[in-house]
Every structure is written in structure tokens, then in C-alpha cells.
C-alpha positions as CSV (number, residue, x, y, z in Angstrom):
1,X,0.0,0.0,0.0
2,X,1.5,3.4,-1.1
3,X,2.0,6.5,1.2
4,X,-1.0,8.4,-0.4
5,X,-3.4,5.3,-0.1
6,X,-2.7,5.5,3.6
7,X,-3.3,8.9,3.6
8,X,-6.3,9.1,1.5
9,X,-7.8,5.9,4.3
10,X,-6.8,7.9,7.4
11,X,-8.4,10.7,6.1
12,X,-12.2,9.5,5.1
13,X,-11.5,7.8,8.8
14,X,-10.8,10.6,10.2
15,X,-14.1,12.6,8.5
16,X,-16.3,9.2,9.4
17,X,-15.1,9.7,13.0
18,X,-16.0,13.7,12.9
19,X,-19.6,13.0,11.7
20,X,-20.3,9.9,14.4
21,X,-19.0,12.8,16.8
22,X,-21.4,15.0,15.3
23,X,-24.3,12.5,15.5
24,X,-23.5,11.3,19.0
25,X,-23.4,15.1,20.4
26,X,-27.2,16.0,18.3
27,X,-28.3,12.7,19.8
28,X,-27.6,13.3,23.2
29,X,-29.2,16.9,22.6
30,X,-30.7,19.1,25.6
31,X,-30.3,16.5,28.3
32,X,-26.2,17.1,28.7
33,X,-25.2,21.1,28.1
34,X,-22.8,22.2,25.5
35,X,-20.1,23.2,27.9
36,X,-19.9,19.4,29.4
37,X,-19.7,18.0,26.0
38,X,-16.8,20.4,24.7
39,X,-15.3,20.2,28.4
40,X,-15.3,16.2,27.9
41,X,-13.8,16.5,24.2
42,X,-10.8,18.5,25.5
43,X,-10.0,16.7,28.7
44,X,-10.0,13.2,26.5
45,X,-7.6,14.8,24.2
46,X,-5.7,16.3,26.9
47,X,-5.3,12.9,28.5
48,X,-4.3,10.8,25.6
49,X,-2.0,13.3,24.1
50,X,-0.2,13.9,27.9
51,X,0.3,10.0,27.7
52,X,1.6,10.2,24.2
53,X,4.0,12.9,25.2
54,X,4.8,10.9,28.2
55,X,6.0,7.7,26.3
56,X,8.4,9.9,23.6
57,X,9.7,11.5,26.0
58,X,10.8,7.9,28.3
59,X,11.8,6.6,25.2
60,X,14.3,9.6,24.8
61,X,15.7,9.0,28.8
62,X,15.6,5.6,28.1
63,X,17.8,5.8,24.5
64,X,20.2,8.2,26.8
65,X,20.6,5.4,29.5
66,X,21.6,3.0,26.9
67,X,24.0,5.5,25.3
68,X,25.8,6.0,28.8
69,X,25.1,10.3,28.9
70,X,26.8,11.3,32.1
71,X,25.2,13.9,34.4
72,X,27.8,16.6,33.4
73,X,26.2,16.4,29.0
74,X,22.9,16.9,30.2
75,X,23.5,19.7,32.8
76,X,25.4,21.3,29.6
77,X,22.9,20.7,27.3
78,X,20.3,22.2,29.7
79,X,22.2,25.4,30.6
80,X,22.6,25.8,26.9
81,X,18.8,25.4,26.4
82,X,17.7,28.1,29.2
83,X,20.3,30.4,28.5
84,X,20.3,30.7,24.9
85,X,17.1,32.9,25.0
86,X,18.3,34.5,28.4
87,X,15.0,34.1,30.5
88,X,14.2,30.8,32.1
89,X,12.0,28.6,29.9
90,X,8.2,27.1,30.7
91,X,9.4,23.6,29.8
92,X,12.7,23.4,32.5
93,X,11.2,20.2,33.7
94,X,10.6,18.5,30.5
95,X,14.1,19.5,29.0
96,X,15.4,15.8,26.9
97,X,19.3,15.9,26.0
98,X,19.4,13.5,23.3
99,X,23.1,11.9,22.4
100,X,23.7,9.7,19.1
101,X,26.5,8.1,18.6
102,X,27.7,8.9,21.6
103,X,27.5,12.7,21.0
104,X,25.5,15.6,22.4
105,X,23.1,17.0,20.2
106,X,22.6,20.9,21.8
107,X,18.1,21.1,21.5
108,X,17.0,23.9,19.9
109,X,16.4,26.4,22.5
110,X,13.0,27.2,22.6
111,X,11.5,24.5,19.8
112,X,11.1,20.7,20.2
113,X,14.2,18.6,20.6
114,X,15.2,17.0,17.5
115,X,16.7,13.4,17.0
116,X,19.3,14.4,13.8
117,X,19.9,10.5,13.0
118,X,16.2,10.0,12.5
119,X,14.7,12.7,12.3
120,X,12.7,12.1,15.6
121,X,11.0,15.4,17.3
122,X,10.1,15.1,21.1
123,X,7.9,17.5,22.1
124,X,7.5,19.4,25.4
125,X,4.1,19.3,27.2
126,X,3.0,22.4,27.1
127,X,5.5,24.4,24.6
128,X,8.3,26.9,25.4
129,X,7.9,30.6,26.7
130,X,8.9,32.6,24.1
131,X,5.6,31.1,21.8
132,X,2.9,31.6,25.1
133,X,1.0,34.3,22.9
134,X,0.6,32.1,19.3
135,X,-0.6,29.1,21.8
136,X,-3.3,31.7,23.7
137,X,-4.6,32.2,20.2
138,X,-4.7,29.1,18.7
139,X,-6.5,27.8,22.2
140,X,-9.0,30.6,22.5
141,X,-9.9,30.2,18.6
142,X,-9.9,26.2,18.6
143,X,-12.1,26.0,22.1
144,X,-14.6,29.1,20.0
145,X,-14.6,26.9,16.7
146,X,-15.4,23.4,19.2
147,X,-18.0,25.2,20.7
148,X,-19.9,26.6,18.0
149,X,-19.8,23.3,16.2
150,X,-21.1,21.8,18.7
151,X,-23.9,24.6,19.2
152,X,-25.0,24.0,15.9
153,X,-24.7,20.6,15.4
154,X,-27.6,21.1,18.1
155,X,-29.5,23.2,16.3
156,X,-29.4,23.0,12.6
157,X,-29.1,19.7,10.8
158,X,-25.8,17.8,10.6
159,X,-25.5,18.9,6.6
160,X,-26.0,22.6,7.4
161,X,-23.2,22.4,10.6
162,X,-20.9,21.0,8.3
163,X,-21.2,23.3,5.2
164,X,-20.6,26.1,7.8
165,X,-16.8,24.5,8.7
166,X,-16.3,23.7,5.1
167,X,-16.6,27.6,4.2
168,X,-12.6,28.1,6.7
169,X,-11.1,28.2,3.3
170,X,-13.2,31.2,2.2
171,X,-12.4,32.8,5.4
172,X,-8.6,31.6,5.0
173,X,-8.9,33.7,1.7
174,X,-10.5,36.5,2.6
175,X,-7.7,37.0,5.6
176,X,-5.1,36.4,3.7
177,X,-6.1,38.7,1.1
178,X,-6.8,41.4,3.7
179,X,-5.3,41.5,6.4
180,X,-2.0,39.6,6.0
181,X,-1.8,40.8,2.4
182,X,-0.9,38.3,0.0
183,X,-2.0,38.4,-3.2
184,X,-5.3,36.7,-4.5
185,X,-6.0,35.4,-7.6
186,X,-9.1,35.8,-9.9
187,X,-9.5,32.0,-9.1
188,X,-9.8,32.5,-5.7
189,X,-12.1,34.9,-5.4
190,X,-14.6,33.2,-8.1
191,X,-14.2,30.7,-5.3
192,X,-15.3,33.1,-2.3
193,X,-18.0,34.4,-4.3
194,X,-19.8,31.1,-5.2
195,X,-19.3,29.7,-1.8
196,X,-20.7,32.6,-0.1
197,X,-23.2,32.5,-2.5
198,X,-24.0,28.7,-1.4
199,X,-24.0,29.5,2.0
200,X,-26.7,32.5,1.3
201,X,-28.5,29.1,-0.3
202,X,-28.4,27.7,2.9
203,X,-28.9,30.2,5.4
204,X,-31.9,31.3,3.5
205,X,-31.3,34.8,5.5
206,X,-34.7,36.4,6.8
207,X,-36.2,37.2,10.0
208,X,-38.7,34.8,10.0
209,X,-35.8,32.4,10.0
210,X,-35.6,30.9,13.5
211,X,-32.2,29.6,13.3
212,X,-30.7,32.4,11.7
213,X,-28.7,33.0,14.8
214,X,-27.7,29.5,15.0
215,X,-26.2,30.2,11.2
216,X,-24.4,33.1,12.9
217,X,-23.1,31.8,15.1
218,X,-21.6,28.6,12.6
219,X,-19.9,31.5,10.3
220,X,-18.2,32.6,13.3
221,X,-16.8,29.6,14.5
222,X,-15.9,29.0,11.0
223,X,-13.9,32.4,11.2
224,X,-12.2,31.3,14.4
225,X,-11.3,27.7,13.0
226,X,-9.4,29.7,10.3
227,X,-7.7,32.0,12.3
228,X,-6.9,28.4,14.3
229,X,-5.2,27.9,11.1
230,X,-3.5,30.3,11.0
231,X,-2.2,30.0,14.3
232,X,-1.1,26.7,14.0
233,X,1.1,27.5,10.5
234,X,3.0,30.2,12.1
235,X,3.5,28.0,15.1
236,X,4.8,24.8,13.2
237,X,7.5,27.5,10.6
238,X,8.9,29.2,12.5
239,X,12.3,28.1,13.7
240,X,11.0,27.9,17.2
241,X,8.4,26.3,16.3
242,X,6.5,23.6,18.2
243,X,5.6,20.0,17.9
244,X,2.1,19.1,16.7
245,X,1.2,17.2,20.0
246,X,2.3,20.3,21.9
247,X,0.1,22.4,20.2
248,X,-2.4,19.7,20.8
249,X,-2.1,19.8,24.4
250,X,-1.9,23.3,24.8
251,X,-5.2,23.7,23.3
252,X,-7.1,20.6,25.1
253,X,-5.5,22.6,28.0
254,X,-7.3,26.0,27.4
255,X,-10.7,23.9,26.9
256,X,-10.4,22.0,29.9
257,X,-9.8,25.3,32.1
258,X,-12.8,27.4,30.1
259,X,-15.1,25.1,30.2
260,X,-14.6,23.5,34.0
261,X,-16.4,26.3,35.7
262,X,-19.6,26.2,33.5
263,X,-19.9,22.3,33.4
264,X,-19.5,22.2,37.2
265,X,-22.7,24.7,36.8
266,X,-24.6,22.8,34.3
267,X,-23.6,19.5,35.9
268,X,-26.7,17.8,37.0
269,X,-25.6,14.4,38.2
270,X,-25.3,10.5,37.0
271,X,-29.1,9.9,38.0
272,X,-30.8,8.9,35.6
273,X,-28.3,10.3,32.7
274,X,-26.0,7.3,32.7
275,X,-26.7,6.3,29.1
276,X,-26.2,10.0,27.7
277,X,-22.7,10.3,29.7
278,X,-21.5,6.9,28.2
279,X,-22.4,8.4,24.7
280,X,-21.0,11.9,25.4
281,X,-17.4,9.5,26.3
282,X,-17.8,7.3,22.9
283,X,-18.2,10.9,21.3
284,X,-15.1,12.2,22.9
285,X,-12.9,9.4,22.1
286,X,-14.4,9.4,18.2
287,X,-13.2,12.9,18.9
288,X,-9.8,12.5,19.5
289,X,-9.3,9.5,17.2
290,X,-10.6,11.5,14.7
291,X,-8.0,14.7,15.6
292,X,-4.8,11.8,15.3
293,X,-5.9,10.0,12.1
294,X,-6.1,13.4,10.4
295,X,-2.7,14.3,12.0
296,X,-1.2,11.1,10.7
297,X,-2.8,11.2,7.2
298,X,-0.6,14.3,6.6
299,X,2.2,11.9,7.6
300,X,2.1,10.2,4.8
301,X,0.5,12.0,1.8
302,X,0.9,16.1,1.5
303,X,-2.1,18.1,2.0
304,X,-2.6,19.3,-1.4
305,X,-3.2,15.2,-1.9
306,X,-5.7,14.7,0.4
307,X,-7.6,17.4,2.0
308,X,-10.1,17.2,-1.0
309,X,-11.2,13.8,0.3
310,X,-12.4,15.9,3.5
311,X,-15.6,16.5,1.8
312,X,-17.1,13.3,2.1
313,X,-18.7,14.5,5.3
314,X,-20.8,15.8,3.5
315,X,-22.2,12.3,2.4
316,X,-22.1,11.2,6.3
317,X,-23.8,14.2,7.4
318,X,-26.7,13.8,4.8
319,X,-27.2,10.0,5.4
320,X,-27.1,10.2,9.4
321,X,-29.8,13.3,9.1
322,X,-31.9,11.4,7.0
323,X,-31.4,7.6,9.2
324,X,-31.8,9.2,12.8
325,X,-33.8,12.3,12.2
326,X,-35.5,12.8,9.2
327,X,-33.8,15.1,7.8
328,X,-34.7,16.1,4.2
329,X,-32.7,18.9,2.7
330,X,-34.7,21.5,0.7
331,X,-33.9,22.4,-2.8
332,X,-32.5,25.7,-1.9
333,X,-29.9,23.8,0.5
334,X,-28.7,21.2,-2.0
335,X,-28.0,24.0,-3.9
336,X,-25.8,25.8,-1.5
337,X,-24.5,22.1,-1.0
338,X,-23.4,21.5,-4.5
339,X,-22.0,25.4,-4.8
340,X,-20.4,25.1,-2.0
341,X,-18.3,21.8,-2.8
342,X,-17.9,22.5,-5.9
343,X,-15.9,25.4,-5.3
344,X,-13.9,23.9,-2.8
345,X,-13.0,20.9,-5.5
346,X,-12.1,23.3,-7.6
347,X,-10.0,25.7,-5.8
348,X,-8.4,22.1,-4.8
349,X,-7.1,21.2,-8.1
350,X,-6.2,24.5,-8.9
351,X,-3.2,24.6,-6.0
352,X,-2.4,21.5,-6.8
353,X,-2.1,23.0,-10.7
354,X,-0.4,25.9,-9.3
355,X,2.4,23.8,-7.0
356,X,2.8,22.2,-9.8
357,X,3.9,24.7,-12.0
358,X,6.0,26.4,-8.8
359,X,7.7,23.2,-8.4
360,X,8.7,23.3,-11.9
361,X,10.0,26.4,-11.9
362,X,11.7,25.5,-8.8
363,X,13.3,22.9,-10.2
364,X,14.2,24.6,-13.9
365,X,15.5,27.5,-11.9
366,X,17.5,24.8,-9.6
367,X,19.1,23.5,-12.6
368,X,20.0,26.8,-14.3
369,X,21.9,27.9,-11.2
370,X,23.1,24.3,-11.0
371,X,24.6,24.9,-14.7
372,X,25.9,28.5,-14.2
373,X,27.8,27.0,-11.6
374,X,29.3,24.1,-13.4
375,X,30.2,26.8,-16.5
376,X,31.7,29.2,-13.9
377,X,33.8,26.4,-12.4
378,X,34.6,24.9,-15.6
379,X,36.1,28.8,-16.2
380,X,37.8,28.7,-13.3
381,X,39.5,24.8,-14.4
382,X,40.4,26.3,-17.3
383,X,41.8,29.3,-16.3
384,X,43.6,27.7,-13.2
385,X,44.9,25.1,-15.8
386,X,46.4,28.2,-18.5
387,X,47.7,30.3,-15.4
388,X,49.6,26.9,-14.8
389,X,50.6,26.1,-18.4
390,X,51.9,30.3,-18.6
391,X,55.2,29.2,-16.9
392,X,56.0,26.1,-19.0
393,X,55.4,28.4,-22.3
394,X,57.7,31.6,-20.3
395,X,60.5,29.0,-20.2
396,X,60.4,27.3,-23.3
397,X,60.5,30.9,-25.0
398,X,63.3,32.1,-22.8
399,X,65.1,28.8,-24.1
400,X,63.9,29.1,-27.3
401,X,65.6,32.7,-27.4
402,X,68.8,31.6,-25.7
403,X,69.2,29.1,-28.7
404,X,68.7,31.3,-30.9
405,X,70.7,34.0,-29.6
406,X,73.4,31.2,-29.4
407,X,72.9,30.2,-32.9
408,X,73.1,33.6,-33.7
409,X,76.6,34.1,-31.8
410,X,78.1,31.2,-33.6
411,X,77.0,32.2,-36.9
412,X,79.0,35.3,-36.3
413,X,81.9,33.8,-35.2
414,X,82.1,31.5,-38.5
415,X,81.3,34.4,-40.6
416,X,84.4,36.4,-38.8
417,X,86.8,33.3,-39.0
418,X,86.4,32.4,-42.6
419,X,87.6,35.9,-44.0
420,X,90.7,35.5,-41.8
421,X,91.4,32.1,-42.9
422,X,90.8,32.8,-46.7
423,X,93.0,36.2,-46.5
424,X,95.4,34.0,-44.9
425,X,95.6,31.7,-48.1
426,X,95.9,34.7,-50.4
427,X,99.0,36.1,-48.7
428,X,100.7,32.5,-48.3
């Protein structure tokens, strides 16, 4: 099985886990409150992903062990870590010195530490200092984008709630365009334009719409899941940047502590609830297995590979709406549906088309420099090899001159001796 088979089965996984989550949270309904069920999908994730954490980071102490580090390495290595920035780090405690071959391999100071022979990352628990503000937002924005999905899985159909996640790329547009500034093709804004146009399908805007605030409040978590993002790109680019499972933690972290107080208020007890807690677990797990078979699919297959495959939930949504509930979308909202798909296929081929190209010019670019360099040492050869050859040419003229002048002498001389000899025989 290739790399982007894996990918591609990890993926419609991940989005079959994501709508059972979806279905098990509608199910459940009125009887447990929305804070309780986001509060149980973020200490689940927090749990696992502190246990997964846990066991890379044993593995590390337990690879140094083997390897013999002394005491004296890693007290180097960690002075080297906390001083480098010169303010004391958040992640002191969780500081691994990783040795191969017997060598110390200085950690980045403020990113995850890095295994050179194979390439291994161990992340810290809870990231490094120096990122604290990047993690705040990409908490606040993921526990706002959890909540509102939740909310409206709730309240509007399961379709609906998932056409409203599937418009982050027009958002992701529209920011980048706007407020970060890059540039924005005609393409992409066709795209913005059709989508939003779907979503106007869907939301069927009026007053006399009773979930119109329920749509509201979709589009905004949508916004915050983009800004999420974001978040997460500038934290996993930069050069200290942080490990996926740290980011992971940090922001099961945030939900766990903004969500606590308001479940505790909600929380009505076990009695007679027991069957709708064991479903709000099973949903929390689906959850979290969900999260990591997403993570891995991008593992093994890029995202310009796969993430078109992510719209299958629609499929999901619109079979579980119709099984449990009843649900029959209108015409207006298969409409939306279609446009809002569509453009989201479509702006999918297109980067792919456009890496394409980039990586071609990359790579024609690569080899013109590639060449230039070859001609200019070839140059270099050559002239190297004449400013060697100069010499050999200097000497053989210098000797070709001194023959010459010798020859030259000699004629002389004969030319001088034969008038002498012949006046000689005259006067004899």
C-alpha cells in the first residue's frame, strides 16, 4: 500500500469519525449542556495526548541510559537550552538531551528537541515561553470553533453544521487577502464568491428564520477555525516552532480550564443520565481519534493530496440526518451544498495545478543555477589550468631565445673566422 493510499484511508477515517462525533453530540441533545460536552472533548484529548508525550519523551531518557550520557552532558545541554534565550524557559522540567553516537546534540532552544539521526521530534508538554502568545490564540480560537460546532450541530441539521466548517477556506482567503496581504487570484475569489453565495442558499437569510442565529453563530466559529489555522502554520515555521502534539495539548489545555467552571454549573448528576454520559465519552474518544488519524494522514501524503477527500462529510452528514432524524434537505440547501463543494474541489485542483507549476520552476531555476555553476567552475579549471601552463610556455620561449641568440653568436663567429682564414691563403 503506497504513502498516499494511507493517507487518503486515514483521512475518510478521520471525517467518518468527525460526523459519528457529530451525531452522537445531536443525539444526546438538551439532556447534557454544550459546555460538558466540549469540556469532555478536551480533557479526552488532553489525557491521551499527555500520555503520548509521556512515552516519547521515556523513550528519549531511556535511549540516553543506553548511550551511557553522564550527568555533566545533560547539565550542559540544559544550561545551553535556558540560556540561549536569556529568560528561564516554561518547559525546564521537560528539558530531553538527546546523544547519538555517543555525541551531544545541543536542543533547539526554545523548539522541540530534535533526534538528527532519524529525524525524531520530542515535544515538550505544554511548549516553550517565548511562543505563550501564538498558543493563547490558537487555544482561544480552537475552544470558540469546538463550541460553535457543537452549538450548531444542536440546532441545525448535521448537513447545514458542516457546510458552515467547510466555508474556513473562504475565510482563509479572505484574511489572507486582507489582512496579511498576499495576493489573491481571480480564481480565488470566483471561489469566495460562489461559496458565499452557497452559504446564502443555505442560510436562506430572513427574520422569519428561527435559526438564523444558530447560522451566525456557525460563520463565526468558522472564522475562528481559520484564524486556528493560521495560528497553528505560524506556530509549526517558524524556527521555534512547536511539535504538533504540543500544540495539541496546549489547546485541550485552554478547553479544559474554560469550560470547568460552566460544566461544574450545568452538571446535573449520573441519576438517571448514565446512558447519555456513556455516549458523550464514545463521542469524545471518536473525537480524539478523529484529531490523530487526520494528524497522521498528513504523515504520509501532503495536503494538497488529500484534503479534498475531507468532503465526504458531507455524504455522512446527509445519510445520518436522514437515518436518525428525518432530515430532508430542501432544494435551496442542496444548492448551497453543490455550490459550496464544488468550489472547494475546484480551488483544490487549482493549488495543486499551481504547485505544480511552482515546483517546476523551482526545479528549472534549480538547474539553471546548477549549470551557471558548473560553466563558472569549468572557467575557473580552465583558467587555473592556463595560469599553470603560462610558466612552461615563459621557459620554453626564454630557451627558445637563448638558442637562438646562441645560434646567432656562432654564426657570427664563423662568418668572422672564414675571412681571416681565406686572407690567410691569399698572402701564403
Amino acid at each position: 500500500m503506497s504513502n498516499l493510499t494511507k493517507g487518503i484511508i486515514l483521512t475518510l477515517l478521520s471525517v467518518l469519525m468527525s460526523a459519528l462525533m457529530g451525531l452522537i453530540f445531536k443525539s444526546i441533545g438538551e439532556h447534557i449542556s454544550v459546555y460538558e460536552k466540549v469540556f469532555a472533548r478536551g480533557l479526552a484529548s488532553l489525557l491521551i495526548t499527555l500520555v503520548v508525550i509521556y512515552f516519547l519523551r521515556r523513550s528519549v531518557r531511556i535511549y540516553n541510559r543506553k548511550n551511557k550520557l553522564t550527568m555533566e552532558q545533560a547539565q550542559l545541554a540544559h544550561v545551553a537550552m535556558t540560556t540561549a534565550t536569556g529568560a528561564p524557559s516554561t518547559s525546564l522540567s521537560t528539558a530531553a538531551t538527546i546523544v547519538k553516537a555517543h555525541k551531544v546534540i545541543k536542543p533547539d532552544p526554545d523548539g522541540p528537541v530534535k533526534l538528527m539521526a532519524t529525524g525524531l521530534k520530542v515535544p515538550h508538554y505544554f511548549g516553550a515561553l517565548s511562543n505563550w502568545k501564538m498558543l493563547l490564540v490558537r487555544g482561544l480560537t480552537g475552544t470558540t470553533a469546538m463550541f460553535t460546532y457543537i452549538y450548531t450541530c444542536n440546532t441545525l441539521s448535521l448537513a447545514d453544521a458542516d457546510m458552515m466548517v467547510k466555508l474556513c477556506s473562504v475565510f482563509l482567503i479572505i484574511i489572507s487577502a486582507f489582512f496579511l496581504h498576499e495576493k489573491t487570484s481571480i480564481t480565488q475569489f470566483t471561489v469566495v464568491i460562489v461559496s458565499l453565495l452557497g452559504a446564502i442558499f443555505i442560510i436562506k437569510p430572513n427574520f422569519n428564520n428561527p435559526n438564523l442565529l444558530s447560522y451566525l453563530i456557525g460563520l463565526g466559529g468558522t472564522l475562528a477555525l481559520a484564524l486556528t489555522y493560521i495560528s497553528v502554520r505560524k506556530l509549526t515555521t517558524t524556527n521555534n516552532g512547536e511539535h504538533p502534539l504540543t500544540i495539541e495539548c496546549c489547546l485541550a489545555l485552554t478547553i479544559v480550564i474554560t469550560t470547568i467552571l460552566p460544566t461544574l454549573y450545568y452538571f446535573q448528576g449520573f441519576s438517571g443520565q448514565g446512558k447519555y454520559y456513556f455516549l458523550l465519552v464514545l463521542a469524545a474518544l471518536l473525537s480524539v481519534i478523529g484529531q490523530y488519524t487526520f494528524t497522521f494522514a498528513f504523515k504520509y501524503a501532503p495536503s494538497v493530496e488529500i484534503s479534498v477527500y475531507g468532503y465526504s462529510s458531507l455524504l455522512w452528514n446527509c445519510l445520518f440526518g436522514f437515518v436518525f432524524f428525518a432530515t430532508i434537505p430542501d432544494v435551496y440547501s442542496v444548492i448551497g451544498y453543490l455550490a459550496i463543494v464544488a468550489s472547494g474541489i475546484y480551488l483544490f485542483f487549482y493549488n495543486k495545478r499551481r504547485l505544480k507549476v511552482l515546483s517546476s520552476i523551482r526545479k528549472m531555476l534549480k538547474a539553471e543555477a546548477q549549470a551557471r555553476k558548473r560553466k563558472e567552475q569549468e572557467q575557473k579549471q580552465k583558467q587555473k589550468s592556463q595560469a599553470q601552463q603560462e610558466p612552461k610556455h615563459s621557459e620554453q620561449a626564454q630557451q627558445q631565445e637563448h638558442d637562438t641568440a646562441k645560434l646567432n653568436s656562432q654564426a657570427k663567429e664563423q662568418d668572422t673566422t672564414q675571412p681571416n682564414s681565406q686572407a690567410q691563403e691569399q698572402t701564403t
